[in-house]
C-alpha positions in Angstrom: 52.7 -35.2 -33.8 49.8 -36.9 -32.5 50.9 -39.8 -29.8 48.3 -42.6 -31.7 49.1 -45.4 -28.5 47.4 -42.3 -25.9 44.5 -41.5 -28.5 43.8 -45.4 -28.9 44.1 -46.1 -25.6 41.5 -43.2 -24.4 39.2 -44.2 -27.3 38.8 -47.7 -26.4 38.6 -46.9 -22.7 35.7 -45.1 -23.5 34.4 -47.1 -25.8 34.4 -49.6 -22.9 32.8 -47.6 -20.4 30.0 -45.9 -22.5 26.8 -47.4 -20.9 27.9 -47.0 -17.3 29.1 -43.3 -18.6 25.9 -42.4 -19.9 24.1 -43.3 -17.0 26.3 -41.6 -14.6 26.6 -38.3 -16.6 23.5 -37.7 -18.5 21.8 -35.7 -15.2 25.1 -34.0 -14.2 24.1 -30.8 -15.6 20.4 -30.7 -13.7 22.5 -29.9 -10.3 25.0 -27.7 -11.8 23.7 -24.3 -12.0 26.7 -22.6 -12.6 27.6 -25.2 -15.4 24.4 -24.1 -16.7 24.8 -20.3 -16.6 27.9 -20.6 -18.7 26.4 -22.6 -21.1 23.9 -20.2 -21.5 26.3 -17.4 -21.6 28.0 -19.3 -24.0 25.2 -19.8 -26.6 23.8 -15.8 -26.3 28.1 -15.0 -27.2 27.8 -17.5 -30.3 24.1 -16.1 -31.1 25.0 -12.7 -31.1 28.3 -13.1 -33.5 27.2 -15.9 -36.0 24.5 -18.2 -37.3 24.3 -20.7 -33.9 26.6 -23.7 -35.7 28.4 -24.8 -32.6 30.3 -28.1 -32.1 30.7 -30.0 -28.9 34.0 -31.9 -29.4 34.5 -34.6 -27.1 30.8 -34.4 -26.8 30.6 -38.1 -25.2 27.0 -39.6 -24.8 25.5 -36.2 -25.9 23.7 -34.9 -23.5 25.4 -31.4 -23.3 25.3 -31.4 -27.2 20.8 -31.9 -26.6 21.2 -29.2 -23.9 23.3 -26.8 -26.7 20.2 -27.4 -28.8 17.6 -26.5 -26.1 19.7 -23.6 -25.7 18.3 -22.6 -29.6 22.1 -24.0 -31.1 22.7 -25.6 -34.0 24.7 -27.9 -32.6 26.4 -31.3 -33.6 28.7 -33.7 -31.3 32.0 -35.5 -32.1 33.9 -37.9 -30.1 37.0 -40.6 -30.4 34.6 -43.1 -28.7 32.3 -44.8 -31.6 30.4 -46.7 -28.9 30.3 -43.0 -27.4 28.6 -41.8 -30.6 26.3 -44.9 -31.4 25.2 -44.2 -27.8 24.5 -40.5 -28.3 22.7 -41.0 -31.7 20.0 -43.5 -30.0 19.5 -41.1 -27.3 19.3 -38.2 -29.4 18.0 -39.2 -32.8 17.3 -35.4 -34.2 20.7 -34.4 -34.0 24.3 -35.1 -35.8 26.9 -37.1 -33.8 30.0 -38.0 -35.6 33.0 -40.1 -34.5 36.4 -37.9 -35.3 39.5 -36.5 -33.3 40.1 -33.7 -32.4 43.4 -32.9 -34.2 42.2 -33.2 -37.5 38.3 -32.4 -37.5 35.9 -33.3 -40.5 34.7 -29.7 -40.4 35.5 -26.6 -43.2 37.6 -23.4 -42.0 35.7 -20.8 -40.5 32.5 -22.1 -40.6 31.4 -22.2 -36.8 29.9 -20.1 -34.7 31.0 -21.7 -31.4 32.9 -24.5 -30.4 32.4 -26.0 -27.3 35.7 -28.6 -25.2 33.8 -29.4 -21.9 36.8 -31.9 -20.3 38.1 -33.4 -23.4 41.4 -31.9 -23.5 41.9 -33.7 -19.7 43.5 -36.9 -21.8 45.4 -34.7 -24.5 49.2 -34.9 -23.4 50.4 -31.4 -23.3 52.8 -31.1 -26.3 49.7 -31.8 -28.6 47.3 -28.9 -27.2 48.5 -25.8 -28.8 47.6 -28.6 -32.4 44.4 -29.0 -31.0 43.6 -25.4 -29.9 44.8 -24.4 -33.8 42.2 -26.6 -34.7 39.6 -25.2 -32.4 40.9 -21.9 -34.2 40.7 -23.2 -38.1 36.9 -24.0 -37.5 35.7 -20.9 -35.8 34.5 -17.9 -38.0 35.8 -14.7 -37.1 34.0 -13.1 -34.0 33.4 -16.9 -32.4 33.5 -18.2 -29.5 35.1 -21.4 -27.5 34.6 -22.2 -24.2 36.6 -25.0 -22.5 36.2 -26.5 -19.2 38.7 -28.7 -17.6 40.6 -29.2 -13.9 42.9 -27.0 -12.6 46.5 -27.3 -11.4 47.3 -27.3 -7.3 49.8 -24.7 -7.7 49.4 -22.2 -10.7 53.5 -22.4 -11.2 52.8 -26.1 -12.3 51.6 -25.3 -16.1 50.2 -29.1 -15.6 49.6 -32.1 -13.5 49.0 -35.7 -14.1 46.3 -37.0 -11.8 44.4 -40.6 -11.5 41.4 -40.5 -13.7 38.9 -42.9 -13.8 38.7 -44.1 -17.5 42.5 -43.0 -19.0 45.5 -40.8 -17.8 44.7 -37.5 -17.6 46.1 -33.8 -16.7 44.9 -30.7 -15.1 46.0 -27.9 -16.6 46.9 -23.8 -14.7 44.2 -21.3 -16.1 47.0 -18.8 -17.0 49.2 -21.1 -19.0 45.7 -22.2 -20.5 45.0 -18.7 -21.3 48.4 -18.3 -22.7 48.1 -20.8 -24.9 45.3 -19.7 -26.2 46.2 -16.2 -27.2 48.9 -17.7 -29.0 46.5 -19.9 -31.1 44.5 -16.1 -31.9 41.8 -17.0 -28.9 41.6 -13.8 -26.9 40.2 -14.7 -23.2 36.4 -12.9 -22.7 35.5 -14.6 -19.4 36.4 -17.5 -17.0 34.4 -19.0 -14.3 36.4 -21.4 -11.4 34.5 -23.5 -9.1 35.9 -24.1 -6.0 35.0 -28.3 -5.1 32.1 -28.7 -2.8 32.9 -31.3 0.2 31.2 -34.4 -1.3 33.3 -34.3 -4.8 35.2 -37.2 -5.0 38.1 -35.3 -6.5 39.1 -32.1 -4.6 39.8 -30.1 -7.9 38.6 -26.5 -9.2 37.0 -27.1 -12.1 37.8 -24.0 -14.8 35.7 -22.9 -17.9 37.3 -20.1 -20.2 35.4 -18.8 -22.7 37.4 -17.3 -25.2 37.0 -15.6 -28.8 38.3 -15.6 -32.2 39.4 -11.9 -33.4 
């Protein structure tokens, strides 16, 4: 069951925030390398098993969605946030931005390549993942790939923690008990990158990206 007063209140969070967001994020991948490479490693998995068709749920302002299509994807971008999505279809006019949630996506079975969750499971609360990650799985084709980044636990025994976000509540989230949960939604773990926080982040988190694959 999908807790509607935690989607509303993230959605209108966002919604609140979106210019200042934009602004803020819309670089963030020029000085993350690594963020980069697994991107790229990302779109030659989803090239390599399929047609390109990826989605970037939770997509926000767009810009990873633009960098996805520089990458040679066909990708499109859904978020919660329809100031989120006005914002990304002004900025990026050539491509598809749809508002939608991620529990019940406007997209057929089995028709993607690649499906890409970069941070926006962080405001899901934990009894509604394993929905969302069958989701993730309904839309892949056989053979595709997700990769999903979010913040890690303190202590791998905690399966999650609640921390202090910004915008809405949020949780991090231990990679193993991520990668368990996706094996039992029929995603098979390929890869996983953790990046230790550098001294100037303002949150002292490893930040996690598992790419995973749809047998």
């Amino acid at each position: 069951m999908v807790d509607h007063d935690a989607f509303n209140t993230t959605r209108e969070a966002y919604d609140a925030v979106a210019p200042t967001y934009a602004q803020l994020f819309r670089d963030t991948l020029r000085d993350s390398p690594l963020d980069r490479a697994m991107l790229g490693a990302f779109a030659e998995a989803v090239r390599a098993h399929g047609d390109g068709r990826v989605a970037d749920l939770g997509c926000g302002p767009g810009h990873v969605t633009a960098h996805l299509d520089e990458l040679g994807l066909a990708a499109c971008g859904v978020d919660a946030s329809p100031a989120m999505i006005t914002w990304a279809r002004q900025a990026y006019p050539d491509l598809r931005f749809d508002v939608g949630s991620m529990t019940a996506l406007n997209i057929a079975d089995g028709v993607l390549g690649g499906v890409l969750s970069r941070w926006s499971i962080i405001h899901t609360p934990p009894r509604e993942l394993p929905a969302i990650l069958t989701e993730f799985h309904r839309v892949l084709a056989p053979g595709g790939h997700l990769l999903i980044g979010f913040s890690a636990t303190d202590d791998p025994s905690h399966p999650t923690q609640v921390f202090d976000h910004t915008v809405a509540p949020a949780y991090r989230w231990s990679p193993d008990h991520l990668a368990a949960l996706l094996r039992e939604s029929g995603l098979a773990e390929v890869a996983r990158m953790i990046r230790e926080p550098q001294p100037t982040d303002r949150r002292q988190f490893q930040e996690v990206h598992l790419l995973a694959r749809k047998a």
